[in-house]
TORZARO-549969 format. One line per field, with one value per residue: residue number from 1; residue in three letters; x negated, y, z of N, C-alpha, C, O in turn. Coordinates in pm, whole numbers. Each point is the difference from the previous one (the first is absolute). Example, Ala and Ser with C-alpha at 12.3 -4.5 7.8 and 13.67 -1.06 7.14 Angstrom:
k	c(1, 2) $
r	c(ala, ser) $
n.east	c(-1319, 139) $
n.north	c(-569, 107) $
n.up	c(780, -138) $
ca.east	c(89, -82) $
ca.north	c(119, 119) $
ca.up	c(0, 6) $
c.east	c(-90, 77) $
c.north	c(120, 109) $
c.up	c(0, 73) $
o.east	c(-104, -51) $
o.north	c(-2, 111) $
o.up	c(66, 17) $
// end
This chain:
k	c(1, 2, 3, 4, 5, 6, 7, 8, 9, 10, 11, 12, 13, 14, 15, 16, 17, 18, 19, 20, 21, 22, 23, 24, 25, 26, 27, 28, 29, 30, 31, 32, 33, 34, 35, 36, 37, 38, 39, 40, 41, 42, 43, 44, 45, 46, 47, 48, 49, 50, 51, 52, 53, 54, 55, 56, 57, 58, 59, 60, 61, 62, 63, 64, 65, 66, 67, 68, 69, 70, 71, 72, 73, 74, 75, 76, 77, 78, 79, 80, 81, 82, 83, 84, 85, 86, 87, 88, 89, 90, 91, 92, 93, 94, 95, 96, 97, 98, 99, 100, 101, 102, 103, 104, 105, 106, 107, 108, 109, 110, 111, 112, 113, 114, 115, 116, 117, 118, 119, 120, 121, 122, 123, 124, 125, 126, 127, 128, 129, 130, 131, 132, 133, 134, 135, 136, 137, 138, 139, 140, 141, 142, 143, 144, 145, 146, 147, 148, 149, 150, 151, 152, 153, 154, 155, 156, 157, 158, 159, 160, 161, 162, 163, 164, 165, 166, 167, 168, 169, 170, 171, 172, 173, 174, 175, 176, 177, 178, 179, 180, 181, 182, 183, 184, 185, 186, 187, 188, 189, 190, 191, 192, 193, 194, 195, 196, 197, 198, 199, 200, 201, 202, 203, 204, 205, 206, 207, 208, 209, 210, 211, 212, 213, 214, 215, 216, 217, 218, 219, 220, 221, 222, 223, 224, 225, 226, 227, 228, 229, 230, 231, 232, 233, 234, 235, 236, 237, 238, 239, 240) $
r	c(unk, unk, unk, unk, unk, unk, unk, unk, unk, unk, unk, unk, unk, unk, unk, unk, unk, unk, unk, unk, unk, unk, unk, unk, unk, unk, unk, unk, unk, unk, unk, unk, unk, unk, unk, unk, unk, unk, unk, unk, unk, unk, unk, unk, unk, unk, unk, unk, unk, unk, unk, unk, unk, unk, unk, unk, unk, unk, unk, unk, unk, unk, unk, unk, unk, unk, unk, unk, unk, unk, unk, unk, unk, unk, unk, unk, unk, unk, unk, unk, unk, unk, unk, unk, unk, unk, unk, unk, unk, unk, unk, unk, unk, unk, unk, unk, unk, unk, unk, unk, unk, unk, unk, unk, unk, unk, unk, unk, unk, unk, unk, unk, unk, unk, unk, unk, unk, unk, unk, unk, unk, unk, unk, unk, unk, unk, unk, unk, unk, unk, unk, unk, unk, unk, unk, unk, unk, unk, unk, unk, unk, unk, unk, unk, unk, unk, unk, unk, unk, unk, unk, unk, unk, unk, unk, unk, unk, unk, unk, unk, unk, unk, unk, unk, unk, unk, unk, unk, unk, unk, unk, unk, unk, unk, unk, unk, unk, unk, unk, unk, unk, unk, unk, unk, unk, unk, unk, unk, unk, unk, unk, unk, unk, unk, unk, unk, unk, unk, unk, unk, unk, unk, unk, unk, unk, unk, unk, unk, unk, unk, unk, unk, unk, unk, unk, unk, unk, unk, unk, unk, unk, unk, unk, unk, unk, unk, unk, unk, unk, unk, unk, unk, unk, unk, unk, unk, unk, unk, unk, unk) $
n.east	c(-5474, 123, -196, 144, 60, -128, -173, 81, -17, -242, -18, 36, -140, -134, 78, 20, -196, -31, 143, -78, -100, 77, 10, 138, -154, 150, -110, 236, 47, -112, 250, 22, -21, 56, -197, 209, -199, 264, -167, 58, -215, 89, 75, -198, 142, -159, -21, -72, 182, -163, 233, -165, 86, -20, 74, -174, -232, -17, -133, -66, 11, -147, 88, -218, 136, -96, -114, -39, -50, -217, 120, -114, 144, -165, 80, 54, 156, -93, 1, 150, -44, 19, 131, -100, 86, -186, 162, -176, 204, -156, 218, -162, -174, 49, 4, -74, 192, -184, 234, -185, -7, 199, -134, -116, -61, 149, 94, -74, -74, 29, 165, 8, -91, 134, -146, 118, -171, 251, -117, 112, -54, -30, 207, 114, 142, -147, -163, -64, 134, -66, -33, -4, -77, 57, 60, 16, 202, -70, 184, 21, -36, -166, -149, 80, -120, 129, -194, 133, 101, -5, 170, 256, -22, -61, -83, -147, -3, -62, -50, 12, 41, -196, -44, 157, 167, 92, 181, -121, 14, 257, -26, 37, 69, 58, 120, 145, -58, 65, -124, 120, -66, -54, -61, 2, -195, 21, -144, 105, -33, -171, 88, -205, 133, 58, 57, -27, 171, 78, 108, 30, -273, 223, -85, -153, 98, -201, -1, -151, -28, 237, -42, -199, -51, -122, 229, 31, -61, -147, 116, -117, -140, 40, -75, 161, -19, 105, -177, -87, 48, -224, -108, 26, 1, -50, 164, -79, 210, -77, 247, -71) $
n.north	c(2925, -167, 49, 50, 206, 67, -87, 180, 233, 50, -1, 103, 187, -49, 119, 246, 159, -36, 234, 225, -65, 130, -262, 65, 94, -128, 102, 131, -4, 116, 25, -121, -51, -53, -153, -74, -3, -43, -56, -205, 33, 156, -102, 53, 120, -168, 258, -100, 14, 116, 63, 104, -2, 79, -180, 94, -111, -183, -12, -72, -110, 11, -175, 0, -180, -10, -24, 197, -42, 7, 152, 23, 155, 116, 54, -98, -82, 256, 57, -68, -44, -77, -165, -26, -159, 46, -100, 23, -57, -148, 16, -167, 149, -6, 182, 49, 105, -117, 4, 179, -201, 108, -53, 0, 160, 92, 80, 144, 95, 228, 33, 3, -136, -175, -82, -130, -116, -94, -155, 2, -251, 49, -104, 127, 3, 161, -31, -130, -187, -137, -55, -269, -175, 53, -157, 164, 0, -126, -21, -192, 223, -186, 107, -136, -161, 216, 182, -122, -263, 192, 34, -138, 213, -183, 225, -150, 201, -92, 121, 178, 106, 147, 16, 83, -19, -200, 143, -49, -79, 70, -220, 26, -26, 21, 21, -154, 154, 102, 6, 127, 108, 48, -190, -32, 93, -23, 127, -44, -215, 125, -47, -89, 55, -197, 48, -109, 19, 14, -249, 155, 47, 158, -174, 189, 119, -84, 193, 128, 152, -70, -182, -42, 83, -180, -20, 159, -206, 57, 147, 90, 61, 110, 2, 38, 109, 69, -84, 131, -96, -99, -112, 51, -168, -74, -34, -84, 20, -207, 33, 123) $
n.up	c(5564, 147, 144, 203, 57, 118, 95, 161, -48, 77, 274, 155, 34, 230, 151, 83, 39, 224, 60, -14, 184, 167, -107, -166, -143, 131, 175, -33, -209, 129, -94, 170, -214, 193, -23, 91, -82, 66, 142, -140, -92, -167, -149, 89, -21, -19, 39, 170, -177, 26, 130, -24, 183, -198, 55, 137, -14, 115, 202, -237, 182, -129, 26, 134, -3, 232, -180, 87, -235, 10, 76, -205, 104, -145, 247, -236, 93, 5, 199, -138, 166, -226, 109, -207, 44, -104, -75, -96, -81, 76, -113, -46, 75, 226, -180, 218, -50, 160, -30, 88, 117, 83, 166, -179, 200, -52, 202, -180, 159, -70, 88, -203, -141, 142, -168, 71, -44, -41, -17, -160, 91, 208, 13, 212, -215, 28, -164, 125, 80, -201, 173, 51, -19, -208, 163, -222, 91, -165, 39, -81, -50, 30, 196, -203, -17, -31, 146, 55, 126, -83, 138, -157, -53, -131, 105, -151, 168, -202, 185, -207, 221, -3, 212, -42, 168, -113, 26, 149, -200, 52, 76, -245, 207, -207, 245, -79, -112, 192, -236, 147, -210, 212, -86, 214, -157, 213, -162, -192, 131, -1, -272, 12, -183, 175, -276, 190, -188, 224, -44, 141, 77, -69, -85, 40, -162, -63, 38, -144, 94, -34, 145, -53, 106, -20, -9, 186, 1, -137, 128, -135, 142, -199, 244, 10, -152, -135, 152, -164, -220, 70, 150, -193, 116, -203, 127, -202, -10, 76, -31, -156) $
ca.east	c(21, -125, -5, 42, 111, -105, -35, 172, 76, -35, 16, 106, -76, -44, 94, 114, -80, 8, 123, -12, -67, 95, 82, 162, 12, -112, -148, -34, -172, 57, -39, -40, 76, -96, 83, -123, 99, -43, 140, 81, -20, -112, -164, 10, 6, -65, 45, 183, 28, 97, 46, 81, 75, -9, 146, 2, -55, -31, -150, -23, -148, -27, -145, 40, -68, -108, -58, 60, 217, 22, 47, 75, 3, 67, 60, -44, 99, 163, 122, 28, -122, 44, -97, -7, -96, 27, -187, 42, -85, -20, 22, 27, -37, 94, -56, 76, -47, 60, -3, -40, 49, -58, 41, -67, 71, -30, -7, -76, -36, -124, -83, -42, 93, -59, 93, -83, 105, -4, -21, 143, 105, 119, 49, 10, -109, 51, 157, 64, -50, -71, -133, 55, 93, 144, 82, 136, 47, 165, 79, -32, 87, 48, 49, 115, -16, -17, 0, 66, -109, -192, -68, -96, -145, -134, -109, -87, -146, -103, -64, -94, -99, 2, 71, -63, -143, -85, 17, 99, 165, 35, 141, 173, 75, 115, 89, 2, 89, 125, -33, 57, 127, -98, -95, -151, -55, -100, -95, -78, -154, -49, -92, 36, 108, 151, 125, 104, 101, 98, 138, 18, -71, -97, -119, 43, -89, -30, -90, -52, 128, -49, -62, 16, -75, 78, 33, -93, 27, -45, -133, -135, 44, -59, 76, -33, -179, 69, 46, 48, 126, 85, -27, 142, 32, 133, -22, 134, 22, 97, 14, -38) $
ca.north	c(-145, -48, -91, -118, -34, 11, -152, -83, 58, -71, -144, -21, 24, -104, -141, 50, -24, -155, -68, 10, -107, -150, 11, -54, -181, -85, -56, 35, 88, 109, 79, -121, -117, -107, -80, -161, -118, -94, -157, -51, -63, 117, 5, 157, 3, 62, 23, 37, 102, 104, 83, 116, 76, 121, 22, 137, 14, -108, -38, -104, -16, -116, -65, -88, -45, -2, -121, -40, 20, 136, 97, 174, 75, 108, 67, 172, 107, -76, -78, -118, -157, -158, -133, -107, -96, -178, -66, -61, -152, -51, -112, -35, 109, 106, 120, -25, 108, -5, 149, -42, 82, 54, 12, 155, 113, 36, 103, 117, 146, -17, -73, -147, -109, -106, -136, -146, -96, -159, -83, -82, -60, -4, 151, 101, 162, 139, 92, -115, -104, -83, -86, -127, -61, -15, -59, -11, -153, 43, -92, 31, 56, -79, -121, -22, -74, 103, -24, 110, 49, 0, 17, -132, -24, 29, -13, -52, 76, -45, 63, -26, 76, 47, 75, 123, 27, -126, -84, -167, -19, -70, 9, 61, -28, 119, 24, 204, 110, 108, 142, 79, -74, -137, -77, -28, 37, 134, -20, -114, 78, 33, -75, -81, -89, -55, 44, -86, 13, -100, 72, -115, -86, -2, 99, 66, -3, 175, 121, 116, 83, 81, -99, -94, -165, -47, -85, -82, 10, 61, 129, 111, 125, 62, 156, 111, 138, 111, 2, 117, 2, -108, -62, -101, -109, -58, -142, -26, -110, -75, -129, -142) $
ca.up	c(15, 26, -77, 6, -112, -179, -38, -28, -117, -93, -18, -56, -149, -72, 52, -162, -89, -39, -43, -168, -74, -36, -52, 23, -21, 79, -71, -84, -4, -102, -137, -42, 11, 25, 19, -45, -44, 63, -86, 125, 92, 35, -50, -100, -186, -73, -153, 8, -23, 69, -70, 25, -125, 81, 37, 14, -112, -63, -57, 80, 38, 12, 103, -31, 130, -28, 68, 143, 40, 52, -49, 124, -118, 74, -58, -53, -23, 88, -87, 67, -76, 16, -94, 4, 1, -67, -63, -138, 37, -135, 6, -148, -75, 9, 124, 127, 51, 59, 89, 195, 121, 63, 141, 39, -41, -141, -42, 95, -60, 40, 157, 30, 50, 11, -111, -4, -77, -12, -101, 19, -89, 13, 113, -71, -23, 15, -70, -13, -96, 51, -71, -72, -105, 9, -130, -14, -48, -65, -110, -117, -60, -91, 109, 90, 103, 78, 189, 63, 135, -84, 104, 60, -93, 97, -52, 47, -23, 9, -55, -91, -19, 121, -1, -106, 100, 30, 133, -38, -5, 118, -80, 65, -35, 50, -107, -100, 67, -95, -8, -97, -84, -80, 85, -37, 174, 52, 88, -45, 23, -144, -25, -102, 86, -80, 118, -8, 66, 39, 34, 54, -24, -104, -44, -90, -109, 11, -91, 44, -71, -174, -64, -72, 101, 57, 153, 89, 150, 69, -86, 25, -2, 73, 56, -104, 32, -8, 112, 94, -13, 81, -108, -78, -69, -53, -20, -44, 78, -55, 83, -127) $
c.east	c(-124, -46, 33, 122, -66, -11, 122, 25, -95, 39, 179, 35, -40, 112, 99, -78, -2, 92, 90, -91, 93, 95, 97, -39, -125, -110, -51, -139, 84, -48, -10, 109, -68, 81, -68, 117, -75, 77, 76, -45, -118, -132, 16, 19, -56, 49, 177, -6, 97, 18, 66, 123, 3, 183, 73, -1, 47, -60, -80, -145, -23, -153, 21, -105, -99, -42, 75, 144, 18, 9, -27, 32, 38, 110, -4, 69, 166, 120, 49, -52, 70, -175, 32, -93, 25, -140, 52, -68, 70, 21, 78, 12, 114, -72, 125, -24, 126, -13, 14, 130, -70, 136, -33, 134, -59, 11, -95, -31, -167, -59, -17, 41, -83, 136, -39, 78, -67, 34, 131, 24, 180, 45, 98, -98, 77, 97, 96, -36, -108, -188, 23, 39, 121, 33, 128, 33, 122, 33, -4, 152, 127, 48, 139, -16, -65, -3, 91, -135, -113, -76, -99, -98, -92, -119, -90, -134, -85, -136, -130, -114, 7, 91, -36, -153, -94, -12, 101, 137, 30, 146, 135, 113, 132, 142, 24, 100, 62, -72, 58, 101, -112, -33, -128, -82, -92, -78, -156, -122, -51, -75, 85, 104, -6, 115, 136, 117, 73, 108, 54, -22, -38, -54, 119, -76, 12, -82, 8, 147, -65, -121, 58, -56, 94, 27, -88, 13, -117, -92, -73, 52, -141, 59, -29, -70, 93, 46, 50, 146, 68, -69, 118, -17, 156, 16, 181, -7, 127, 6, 9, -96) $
c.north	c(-60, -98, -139, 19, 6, -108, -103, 17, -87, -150, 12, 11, -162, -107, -16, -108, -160, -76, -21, -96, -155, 20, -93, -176, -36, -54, 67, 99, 155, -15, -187, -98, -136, -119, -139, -124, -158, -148, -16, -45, 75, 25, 118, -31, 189, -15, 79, 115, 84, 97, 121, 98, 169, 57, 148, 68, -92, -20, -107, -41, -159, -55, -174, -81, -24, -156, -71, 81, 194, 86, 145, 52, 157, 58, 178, 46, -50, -86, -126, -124, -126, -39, -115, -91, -129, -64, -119, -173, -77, -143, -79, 47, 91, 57, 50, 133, 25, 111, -84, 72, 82, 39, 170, 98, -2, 107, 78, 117, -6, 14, -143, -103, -93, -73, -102, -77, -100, -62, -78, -68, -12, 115, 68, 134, 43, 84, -151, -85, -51, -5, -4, 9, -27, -104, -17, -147, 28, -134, -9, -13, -63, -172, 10, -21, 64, -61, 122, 61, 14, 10, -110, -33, 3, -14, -26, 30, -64, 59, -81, 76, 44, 155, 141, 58, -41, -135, -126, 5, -86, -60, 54, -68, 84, -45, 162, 79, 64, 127, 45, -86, -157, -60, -16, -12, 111, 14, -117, 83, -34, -135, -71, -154, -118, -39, -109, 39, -127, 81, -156, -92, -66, 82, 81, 15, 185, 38, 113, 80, 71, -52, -62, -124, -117, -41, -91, -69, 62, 136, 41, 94, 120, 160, 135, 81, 95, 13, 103, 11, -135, -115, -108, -89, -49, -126, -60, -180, -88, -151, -127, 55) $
c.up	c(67, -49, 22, -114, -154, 40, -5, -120, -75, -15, -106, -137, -109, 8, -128, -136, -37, 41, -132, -98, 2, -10, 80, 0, 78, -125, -142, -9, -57, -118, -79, 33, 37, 47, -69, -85, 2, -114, 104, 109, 142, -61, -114, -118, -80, -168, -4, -29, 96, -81, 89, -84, 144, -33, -64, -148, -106, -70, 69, 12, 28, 53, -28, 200, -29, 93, 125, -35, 54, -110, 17, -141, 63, -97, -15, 2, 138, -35, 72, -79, 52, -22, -25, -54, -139, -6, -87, 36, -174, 44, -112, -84, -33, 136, 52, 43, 135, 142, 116, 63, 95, 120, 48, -96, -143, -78, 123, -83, -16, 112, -28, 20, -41, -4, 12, -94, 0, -97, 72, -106, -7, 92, -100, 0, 96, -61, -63, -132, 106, -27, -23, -150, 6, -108, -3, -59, -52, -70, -130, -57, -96, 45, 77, 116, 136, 68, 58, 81, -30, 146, 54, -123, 101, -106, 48, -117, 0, -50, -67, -6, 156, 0, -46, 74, -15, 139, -49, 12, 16, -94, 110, -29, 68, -116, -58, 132, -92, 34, -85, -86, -26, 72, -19, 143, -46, 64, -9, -6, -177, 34, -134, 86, -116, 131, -64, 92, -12, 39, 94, -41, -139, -108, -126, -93, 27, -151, 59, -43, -120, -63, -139, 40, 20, 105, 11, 113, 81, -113, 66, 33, 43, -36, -130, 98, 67, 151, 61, 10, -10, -139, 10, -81, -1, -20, -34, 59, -129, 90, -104, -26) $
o.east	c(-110, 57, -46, 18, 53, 113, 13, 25, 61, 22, 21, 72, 35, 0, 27, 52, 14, -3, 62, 16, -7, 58, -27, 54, -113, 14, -112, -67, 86, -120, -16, 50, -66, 119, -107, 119, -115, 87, 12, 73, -63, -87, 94, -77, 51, 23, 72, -85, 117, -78, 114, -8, 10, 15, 96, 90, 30, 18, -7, -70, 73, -96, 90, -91, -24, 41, 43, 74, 111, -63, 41, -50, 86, 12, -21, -36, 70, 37, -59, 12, 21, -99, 67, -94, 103, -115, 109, -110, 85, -82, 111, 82, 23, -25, 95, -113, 111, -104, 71, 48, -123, 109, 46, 63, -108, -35, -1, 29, -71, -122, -12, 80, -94, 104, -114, 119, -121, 96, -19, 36, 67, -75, 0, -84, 105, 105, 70, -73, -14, -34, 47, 57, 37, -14, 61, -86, 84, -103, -16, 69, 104, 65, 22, 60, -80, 63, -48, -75, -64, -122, -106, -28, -11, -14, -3, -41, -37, -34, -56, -74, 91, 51, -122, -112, -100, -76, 86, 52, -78, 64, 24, 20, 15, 3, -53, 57, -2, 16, -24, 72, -8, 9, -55, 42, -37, 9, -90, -31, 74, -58, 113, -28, -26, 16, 55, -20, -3, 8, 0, 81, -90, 21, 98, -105, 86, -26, 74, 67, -110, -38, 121, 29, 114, -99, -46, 47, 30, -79, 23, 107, -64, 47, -116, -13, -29, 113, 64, 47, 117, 33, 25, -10, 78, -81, 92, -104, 73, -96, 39, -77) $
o.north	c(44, -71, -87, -96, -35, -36, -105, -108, -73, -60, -54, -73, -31, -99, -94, -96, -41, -123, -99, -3, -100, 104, -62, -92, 41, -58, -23, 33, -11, -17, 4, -13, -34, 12, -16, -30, -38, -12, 71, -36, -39, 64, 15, -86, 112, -99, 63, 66, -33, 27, -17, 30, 1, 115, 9, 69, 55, -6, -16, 41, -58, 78, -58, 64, -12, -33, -116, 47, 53, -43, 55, -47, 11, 2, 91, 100, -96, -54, -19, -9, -18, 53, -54, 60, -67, 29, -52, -26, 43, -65, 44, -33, 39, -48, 1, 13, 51, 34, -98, 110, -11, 38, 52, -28, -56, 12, -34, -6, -98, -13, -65, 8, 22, 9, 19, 28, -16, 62, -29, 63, -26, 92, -19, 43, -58, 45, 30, 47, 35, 32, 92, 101, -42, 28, -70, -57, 70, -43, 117, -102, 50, -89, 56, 81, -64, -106, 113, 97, -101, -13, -5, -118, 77, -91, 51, -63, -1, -34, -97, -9, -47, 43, 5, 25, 60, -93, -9, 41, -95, 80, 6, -21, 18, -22, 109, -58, -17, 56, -34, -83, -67, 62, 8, -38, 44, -45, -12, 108, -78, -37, 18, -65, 28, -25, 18, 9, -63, 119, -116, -76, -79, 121, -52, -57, 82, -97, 5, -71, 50, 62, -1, -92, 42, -15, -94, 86, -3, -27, -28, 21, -11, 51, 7, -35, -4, 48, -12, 48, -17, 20, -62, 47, 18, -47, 18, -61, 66, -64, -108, -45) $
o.up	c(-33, -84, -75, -74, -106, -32, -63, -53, -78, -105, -109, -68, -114, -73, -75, -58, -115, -1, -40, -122, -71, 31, 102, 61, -26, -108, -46, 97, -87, -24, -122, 112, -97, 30, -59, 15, -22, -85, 100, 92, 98, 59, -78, -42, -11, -69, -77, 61, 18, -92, 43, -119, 123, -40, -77, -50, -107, -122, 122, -92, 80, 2, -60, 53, -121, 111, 1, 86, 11, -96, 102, -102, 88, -123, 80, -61, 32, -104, 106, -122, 120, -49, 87, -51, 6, 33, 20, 47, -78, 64, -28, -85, -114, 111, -78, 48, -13, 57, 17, -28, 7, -41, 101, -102, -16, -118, 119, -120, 24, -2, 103, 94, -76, 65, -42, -16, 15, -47, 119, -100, -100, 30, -121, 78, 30, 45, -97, -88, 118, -114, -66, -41, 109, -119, 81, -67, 56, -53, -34, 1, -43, -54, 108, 71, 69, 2, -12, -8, 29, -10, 63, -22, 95, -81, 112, -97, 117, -113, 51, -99, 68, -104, 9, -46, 38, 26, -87, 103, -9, -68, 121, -120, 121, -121, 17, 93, -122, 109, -116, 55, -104, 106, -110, 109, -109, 114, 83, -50, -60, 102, -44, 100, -117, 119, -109, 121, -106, 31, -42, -53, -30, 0, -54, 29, 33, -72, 98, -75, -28, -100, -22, -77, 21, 71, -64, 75, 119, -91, 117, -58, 104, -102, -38, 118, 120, 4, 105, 103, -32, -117, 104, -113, 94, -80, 80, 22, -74, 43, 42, -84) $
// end
């Protein structure tokens, strides 16, 4: 062999060598999961818990962002790897353990992948449901005096606190829709509410559902903790 083909066979040698160093996912690092988390408005959120689950195995690895929102965690063992992302916020002394979106593949192997996530008050998830808050509205059970049409309820959100983020809240006013066997709305960015319903223009008396409280023309409302599976409030309605 000469030695112009001994220096072809080596370059090619090295080319193999640091094509095997990358991976399938643009920008990823081998062997490391990396990536940044942001608010809504782009600014890093530091503290956010990330979570790997290794798919294959099911085994899971956890990290948490660092100052500027960045992340790395390696990965030890083959296999196929999700991630995801929450970070916990504290509002009227109900802690908020709320899960980031993310626009990035989410699944990768160990060649590596890069996840970014976002801090979302509202939107749909991904595997479906909402951010948001959901309030169901139902009739009180014992009121002759039924709305067929509950569509023309209109509720008017007046918020009592800022929004779970800490960013300023905004009032709503929405009539109800038809989700499912119920009315209500969807999607209510998190915060502490009062919330007055009208029925063609006039006021209804409300309480919380399964309360003992009494009718009210206007209640408080604030979102239960529990966001990953849709935080739900209940609100019973009477026309006397």
């Amino acid at each position: 062999m000469t030695i112009k083909y001994v220096y072809l066979a080596l370059v090619c040698i090295v080319f193999s060598a640091n094509a095997c160093k990358k991976t399938s996912n643009p920008g990823a690092e081998t062997g490391y999961a990396t990536g940044k988390a942001v608010d809504s408005k782009g600014n890093p959120l530091a503290g956010v818990e990330i979570t790997l689950e290794n798919t294959t195995f099911h085994e899971g690895y956890t990290s948490k962002t660092d100052k500027n929102g960045n992340y790395k965690i390696k990965l030890s063992k083959n296999g196929a790897y999700s991630a995801s992302a929450y970070i916990d916020k504290e509002l009227n002394n109900i802690v908020y353990h709320l899960p980031l979106h993310t626009n990035d593949k989410n699944y990768f192997s160990q060649e590596g992948g890069v996840v970014n996530f976002e801090l979302k008050l509202t939107g749909q998830k991904p595997e479906g449901g909402y951010y948001g808050g959901e309030i169901q509205v139902g009739a009180d059970i014992n009121d002759l005096n039924l709305i067929e049409d509950e569509e023309n309820i209109e509720l008017t959100l007046t918020p009592l606190s800022k929004l779970v983020d800490g960013t300023d809240a905004t009032a709503i006013k929405l009539n109800l829709t038809r989700i499912s066997l119920y009315y209500g709305l969807v999607d209510i960015p998190i915060a502490r509410y009062s919330v007055v319903a009208k029925y063609k223009g006039t006021v209804l008396k409300l309480k919380i559902r399964d309360s003992n409280a009494p009718y009210q023309n206007n209640v408080t409302i604030n979102f239960p903790k529990d966001i990953s599976t849709g935080a739900v409030i209940g609100l019973t309605y009477r026309r006397d």
